[in-house]
N, C-alpha and C positions, 0 to 999 in steps of 0.2 A: 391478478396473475403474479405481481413480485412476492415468491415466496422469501427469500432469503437478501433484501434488498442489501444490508450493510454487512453481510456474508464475507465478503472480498478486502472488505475496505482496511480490514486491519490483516496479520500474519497471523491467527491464533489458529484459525480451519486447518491450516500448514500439515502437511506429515514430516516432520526429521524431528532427527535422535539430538536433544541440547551437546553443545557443543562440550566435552570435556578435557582442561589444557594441558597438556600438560607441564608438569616441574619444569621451571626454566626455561619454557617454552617462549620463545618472542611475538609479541605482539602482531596481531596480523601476520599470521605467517603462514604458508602456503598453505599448510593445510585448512587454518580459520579461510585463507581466503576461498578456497574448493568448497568449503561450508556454506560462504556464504551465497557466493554465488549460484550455488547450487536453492538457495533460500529464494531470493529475488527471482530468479530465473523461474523456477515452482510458481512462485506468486504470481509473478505475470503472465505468465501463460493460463494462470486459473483468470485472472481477470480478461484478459481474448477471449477467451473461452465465453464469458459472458457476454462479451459486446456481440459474438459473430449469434450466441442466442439471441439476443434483443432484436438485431435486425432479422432476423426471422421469425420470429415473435412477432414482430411489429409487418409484418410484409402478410404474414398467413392470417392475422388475424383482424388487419383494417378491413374494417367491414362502414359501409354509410347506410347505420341504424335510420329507419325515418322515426322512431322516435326521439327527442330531444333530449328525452333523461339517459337516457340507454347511448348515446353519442355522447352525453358530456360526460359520463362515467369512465365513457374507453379513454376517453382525451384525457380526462382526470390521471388515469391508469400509464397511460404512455407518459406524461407530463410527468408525473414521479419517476419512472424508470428511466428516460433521459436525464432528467437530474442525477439519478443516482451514477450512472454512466456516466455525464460529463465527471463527476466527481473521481470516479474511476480513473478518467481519461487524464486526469491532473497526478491521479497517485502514479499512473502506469511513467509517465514523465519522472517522477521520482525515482522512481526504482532505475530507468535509463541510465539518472544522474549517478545515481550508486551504484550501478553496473560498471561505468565508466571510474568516480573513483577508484574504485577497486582494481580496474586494469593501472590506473595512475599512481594506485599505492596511498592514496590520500584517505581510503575509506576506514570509517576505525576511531578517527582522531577529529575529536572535536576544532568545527572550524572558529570558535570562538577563541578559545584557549588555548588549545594542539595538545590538550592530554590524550590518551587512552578511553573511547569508550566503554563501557563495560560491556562482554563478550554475551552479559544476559540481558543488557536494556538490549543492545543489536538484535538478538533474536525474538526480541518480545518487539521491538520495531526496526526495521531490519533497512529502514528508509531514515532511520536518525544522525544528525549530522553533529548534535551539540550531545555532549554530557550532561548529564543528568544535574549537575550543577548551576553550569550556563543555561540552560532549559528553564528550570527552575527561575532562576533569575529574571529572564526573559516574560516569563509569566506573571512573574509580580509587579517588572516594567508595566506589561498591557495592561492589568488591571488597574494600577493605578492613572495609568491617562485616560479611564471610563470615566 
């Protein structure tokens, strides 16, 4: 049944026009903020959107197969789309937290450093807290303690 399981998981499905700044324009500034909010806000409501199908999905379509292949299939089948759901249910948390920045004015500015996100890593991940810098960093931290 999951046609589009990692559909949600990132902003690229998204409908909006990239943000253009203008001259002089300050950072984070109301109107990036109306942007972006309007970003996350979209995003999570497409992720609801999924969960409210899942549990109807999963309600209309539990059936007790007496076959055992045919039962462990479904199980197999929901057992994936719960996963991918809790995953969801973690991003949907994120986006909360960046809904909230953003009323606090925090959102934008990496928490590692406190520079300026770029206005186009935010729309390509619109849940990013670090620059693309610090990010980077971070990553070559974790791989090296493998």
């Amino acid at each position: 049944m999951p046609t589009s399981e990692n559909k949600n998981l990132d902003a690229s499905h998204l409908d909006f026009k990239p943000y253009k700044a203008k001259k002089g324009e300050e950072h984070m500034s109301d109107a990036q903020v109306t942007h972006f909010k309007g970003i996350l806000s979209q995003w999570k409501d497409s992720l609801m959107t999924e969960v409210d199908r899942t549990v109807h999905h999963m309600q209309d379509e539990a059936s007790n197969f007496p076959d055992p292949t045919d039962r462990a299939s479904q199980e197999s089948d929901f057992s994936l789309e719960l996963r991918t759901r809790d995953r969801e249910r973690k991003l949907i948390k994120k986006i909360d937290e960046s809904l909230t920045m953003l009323e606090s004015g925090d959102y934008g500015f990496c928490e590692t450093c406190g520079i300026e996100i770029a206005i186009k890593r935010l729309e390509a991940r619109p849940t990013a807290s670090q620059c693309i810098d610090c990010k980077s960093l971070d990553e070559i931290r974790e791989k090296q303690k493998i």
